[in-house]
C-alpha positions as CSV (number, residue, x, y, z in Angstrom):
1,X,0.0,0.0,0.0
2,X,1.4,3.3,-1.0
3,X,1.8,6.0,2.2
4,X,1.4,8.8,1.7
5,X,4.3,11.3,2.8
6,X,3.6,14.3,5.9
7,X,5.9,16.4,3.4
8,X,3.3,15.9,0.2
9,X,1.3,18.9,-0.4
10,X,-2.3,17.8,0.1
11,X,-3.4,19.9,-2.9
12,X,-1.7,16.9,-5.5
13,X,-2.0,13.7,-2.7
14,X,-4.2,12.3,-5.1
15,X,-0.7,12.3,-7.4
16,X,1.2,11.1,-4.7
17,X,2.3,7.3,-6.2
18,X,3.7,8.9,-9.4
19,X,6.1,11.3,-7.2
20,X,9.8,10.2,-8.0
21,X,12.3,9.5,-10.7
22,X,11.0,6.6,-13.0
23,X,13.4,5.1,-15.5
24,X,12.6,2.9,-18.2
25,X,12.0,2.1,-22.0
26,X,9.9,2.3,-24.9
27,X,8.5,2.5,-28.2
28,X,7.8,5.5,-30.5
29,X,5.4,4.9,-33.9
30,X,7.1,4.7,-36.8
31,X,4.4,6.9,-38.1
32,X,4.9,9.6,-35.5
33,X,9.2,9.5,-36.1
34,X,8.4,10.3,-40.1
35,X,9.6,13.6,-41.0
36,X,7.3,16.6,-41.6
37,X,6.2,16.4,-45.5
38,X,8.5,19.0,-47.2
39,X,6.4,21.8,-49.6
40,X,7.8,22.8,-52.6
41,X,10.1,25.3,-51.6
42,X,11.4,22.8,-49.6
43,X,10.4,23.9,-46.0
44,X,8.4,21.3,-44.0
45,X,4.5,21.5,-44.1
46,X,3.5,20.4,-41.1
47,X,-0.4,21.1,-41.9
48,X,0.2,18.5,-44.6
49,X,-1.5,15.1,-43.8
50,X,0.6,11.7,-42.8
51,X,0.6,9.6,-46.1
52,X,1.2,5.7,-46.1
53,X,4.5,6.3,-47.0
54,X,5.4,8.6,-44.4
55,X,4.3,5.6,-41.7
56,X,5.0,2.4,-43.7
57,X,8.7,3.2,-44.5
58,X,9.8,4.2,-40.9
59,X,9.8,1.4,-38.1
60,X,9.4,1.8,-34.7
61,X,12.1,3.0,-32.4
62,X,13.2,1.7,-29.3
63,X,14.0,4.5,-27.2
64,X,14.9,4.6,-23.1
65,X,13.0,7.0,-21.0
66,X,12.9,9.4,-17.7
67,X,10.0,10.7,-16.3
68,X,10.7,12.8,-13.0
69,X,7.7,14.1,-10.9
70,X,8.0,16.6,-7.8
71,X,6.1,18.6,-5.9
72,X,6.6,22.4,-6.6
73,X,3.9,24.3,-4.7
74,X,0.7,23.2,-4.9
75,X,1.6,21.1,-8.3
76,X,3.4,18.1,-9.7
77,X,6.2,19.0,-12.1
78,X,7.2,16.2,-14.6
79,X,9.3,16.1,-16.9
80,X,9.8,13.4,-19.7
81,X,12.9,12.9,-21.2
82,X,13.5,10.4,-24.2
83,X,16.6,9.1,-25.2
84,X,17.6,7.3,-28.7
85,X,19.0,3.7,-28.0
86,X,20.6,1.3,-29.9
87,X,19.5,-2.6,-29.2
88,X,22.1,-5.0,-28.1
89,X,19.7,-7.8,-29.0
90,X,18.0,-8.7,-32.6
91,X,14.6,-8.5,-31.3
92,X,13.4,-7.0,-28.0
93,X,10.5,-9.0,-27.0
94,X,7.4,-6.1,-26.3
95,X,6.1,-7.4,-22.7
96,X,9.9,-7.4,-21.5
97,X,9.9,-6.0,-18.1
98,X,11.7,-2.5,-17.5
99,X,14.8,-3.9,-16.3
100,X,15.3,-6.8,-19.2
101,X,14.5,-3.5,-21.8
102,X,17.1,-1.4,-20.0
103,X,19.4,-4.2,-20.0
104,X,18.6,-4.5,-24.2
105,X,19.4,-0.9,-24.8
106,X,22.2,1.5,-25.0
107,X,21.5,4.9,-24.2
108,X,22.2,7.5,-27.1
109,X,21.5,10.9,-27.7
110,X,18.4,13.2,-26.3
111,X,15.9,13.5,-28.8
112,X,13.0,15.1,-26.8
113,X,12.4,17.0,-23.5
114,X,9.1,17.8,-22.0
115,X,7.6,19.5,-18.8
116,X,4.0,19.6,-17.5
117,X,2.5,21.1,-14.4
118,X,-0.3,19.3,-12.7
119,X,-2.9,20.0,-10.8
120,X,-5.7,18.8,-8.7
121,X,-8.6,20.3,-9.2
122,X,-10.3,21.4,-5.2
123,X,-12.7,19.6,-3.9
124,X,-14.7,19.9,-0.5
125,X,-14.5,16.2,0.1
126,X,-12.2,14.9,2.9
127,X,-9.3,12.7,1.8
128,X,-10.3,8.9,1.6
129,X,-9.2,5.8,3.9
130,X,-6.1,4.4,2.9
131,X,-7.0,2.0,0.2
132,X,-9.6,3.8,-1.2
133,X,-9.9,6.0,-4.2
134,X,-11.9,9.1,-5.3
135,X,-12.2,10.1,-8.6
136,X,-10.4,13.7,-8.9
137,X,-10.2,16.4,-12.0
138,X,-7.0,17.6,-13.2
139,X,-5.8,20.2,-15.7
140,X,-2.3,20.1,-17.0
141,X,0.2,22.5,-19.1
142,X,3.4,21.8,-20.5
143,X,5.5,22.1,-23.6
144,X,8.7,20.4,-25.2
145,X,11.7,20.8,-27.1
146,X,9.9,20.2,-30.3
147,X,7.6,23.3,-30.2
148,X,4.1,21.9,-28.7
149,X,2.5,23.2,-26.1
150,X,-0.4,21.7,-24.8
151,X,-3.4,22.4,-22.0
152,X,-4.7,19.2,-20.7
153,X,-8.1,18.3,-18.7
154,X,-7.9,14.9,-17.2
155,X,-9.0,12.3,-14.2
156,X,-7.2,10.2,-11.6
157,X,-8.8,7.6,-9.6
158,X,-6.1,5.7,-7.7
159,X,-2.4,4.5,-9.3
160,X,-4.6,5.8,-12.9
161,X,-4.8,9.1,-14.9
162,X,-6.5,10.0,-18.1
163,X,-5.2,13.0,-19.7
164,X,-6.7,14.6,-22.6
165,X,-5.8,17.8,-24.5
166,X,-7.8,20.6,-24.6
167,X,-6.0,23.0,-26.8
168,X,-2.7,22.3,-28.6
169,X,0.0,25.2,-30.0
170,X,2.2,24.5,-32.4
171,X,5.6,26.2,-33.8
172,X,5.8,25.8,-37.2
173,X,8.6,23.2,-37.2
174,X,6.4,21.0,-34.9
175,X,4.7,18.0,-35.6
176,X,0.9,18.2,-37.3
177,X,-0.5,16.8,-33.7
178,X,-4.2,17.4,-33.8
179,X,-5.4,16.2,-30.6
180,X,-3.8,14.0,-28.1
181,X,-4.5,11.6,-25.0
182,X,-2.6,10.0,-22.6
183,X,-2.8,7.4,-20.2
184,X,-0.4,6.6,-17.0
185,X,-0.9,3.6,-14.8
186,X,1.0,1.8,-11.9
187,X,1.1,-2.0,-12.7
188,X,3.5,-4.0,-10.4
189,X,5.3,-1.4,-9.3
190,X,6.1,-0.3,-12.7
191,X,5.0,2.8,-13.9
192,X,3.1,2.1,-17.5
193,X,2.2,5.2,-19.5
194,X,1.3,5.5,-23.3
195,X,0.1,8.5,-25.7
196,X,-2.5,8.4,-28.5
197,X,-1.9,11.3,-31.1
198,X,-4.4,12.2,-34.0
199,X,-2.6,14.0,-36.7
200,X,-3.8,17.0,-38.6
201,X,-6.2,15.3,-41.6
202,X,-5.0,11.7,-40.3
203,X,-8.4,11.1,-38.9
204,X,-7.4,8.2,-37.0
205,X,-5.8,8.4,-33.8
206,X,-2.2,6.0,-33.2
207,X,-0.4,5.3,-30.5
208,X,2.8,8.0,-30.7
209,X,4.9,6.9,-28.1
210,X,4.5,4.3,-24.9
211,X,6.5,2.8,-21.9
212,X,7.2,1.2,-18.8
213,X,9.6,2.9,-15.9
214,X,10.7,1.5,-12.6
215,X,11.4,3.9,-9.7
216,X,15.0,4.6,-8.9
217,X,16.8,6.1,-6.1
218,X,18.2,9.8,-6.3
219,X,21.6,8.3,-6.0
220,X,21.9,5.4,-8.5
221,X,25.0,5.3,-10.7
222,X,24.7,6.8,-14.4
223,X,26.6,5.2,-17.1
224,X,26.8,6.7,-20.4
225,X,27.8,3.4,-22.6
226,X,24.2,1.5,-21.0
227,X,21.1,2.0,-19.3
228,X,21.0,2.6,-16.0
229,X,19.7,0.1,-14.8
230,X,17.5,0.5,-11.7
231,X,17.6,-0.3,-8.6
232,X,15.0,-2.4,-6.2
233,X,13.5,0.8,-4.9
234,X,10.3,0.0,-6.8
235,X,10.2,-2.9,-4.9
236,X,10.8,-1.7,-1.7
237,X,9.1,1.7,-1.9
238,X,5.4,0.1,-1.1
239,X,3.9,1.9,-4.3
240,X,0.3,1.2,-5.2
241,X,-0.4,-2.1,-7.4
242,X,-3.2,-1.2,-9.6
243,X,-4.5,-3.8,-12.3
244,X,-4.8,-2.4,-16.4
245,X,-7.5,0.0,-17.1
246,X,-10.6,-1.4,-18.8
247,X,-10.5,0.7,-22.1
């Protein structure tokens, strides 16, 4: 059972389990890595919509990830950051656990850097009994390195949040991202998280970018030739077990 710490602001308790460093690995879409669709002056348009060879001729890409969540004032701070990574294996199997993924990988360069702030929308009920859940309203903003900025409206009930954006700005060397949703979970002490994106005139929605993280201690070793792999913490922290949303 996650407890709670007397330091957590009681504004974001209800965001309490994701509060840490989380390490882990990936997947972005091959779709969502294609490169903006040059015009003919050869500048990219990024209003233009994703064609079949934008997604079919780009695979997927293993990539490792950080997500870092604190407390600043009365909101969570988290930042994402996603790494490149070459594979040491042929294949990495897709329900490999964080640690066998980290182990797979070799961190490479930084290819994206985001933050969001969080927060919990009041309410004038009293905080539930441990082990119980209320659902809660959030709004979200962030941006990243790659020009969108985004206001999110979303939900948490327990270890879970729903996050879905509300207005998205663009620079004009940004991806054509439309609308956008994500989900974050904690499943066996392992933080799983994914992002649906629907592309301007895509009319579908894929799945961008997903994960799993473990949490790791402030003071783990960083290597720069391999993941670093975590340690036990997730074990030992007594975070929240929650079982896979029903979607």
């Amino acid at each position: 059972m996650f407890v709670l710490d007397e330091n957590t602001p009681r504004e974001i308790a209800p965001l309490a389990w994701m509060l840490g460093q989380w390490r882990g690995w990936g997947v972005i879409a091959g779709s969502h890595a294609a490169p903006a669709t040059p015009d003919s002056s050869g500048e990219s348009d990024q209003n233009a919509p994703a064609t079949s060879a934008d997604s079919d001729d780009v695979p997927d890409q293993m990539v490792i990830e950080e997500i870092t969540c604190e407390a600043v004032g009365t909101q969570m701070r988290m930042v994402t950051r996603i790494y490149s990574a070459s594979s040491r294996v042929q294949s990495l199997d897709p329900s490999a656990s964080t640690e066998e993924g980290l182990a797979a990988l070799v961190e490479q360069d930084l290819i994206n850097e985001e933050t969001v702030y969080v927060s919990v929308m009041p309410t004038t009920q009293e905080l539930p009994p441990p082990g119980q859940f209320q659902t809660r309203e959030l709004t979200a903003s962030g941006a990243d390195q790659k020009g969108l900025a985004t206001l999110w409206a979303g939900v948490s009930m327990g270890p879970r949040v729903r996050m879905i954006s509300d207005a998205i700005a663009r620079s004009p060397h940004a991806q054509p991202v439309e609308e956008a949703s994500r989900m974050f979970g904690l499943v066996a002490g392992e933080l799983m998280w994914a992002q649906d994106v629907t592309m301007v005139g895509a009319g579908e929605s894929i799945t961008s970018i997903s994960g799993r993280l473990m949490r790791i201690d402030e003071g783990d070793a960083v290597t720069s030739d391999s993941a670093r792999t975590p340690s036990n913490a997730a074990a030992n922290h007594g975070g929240v077990d929650a079982q896979d949303s029903d979607d």
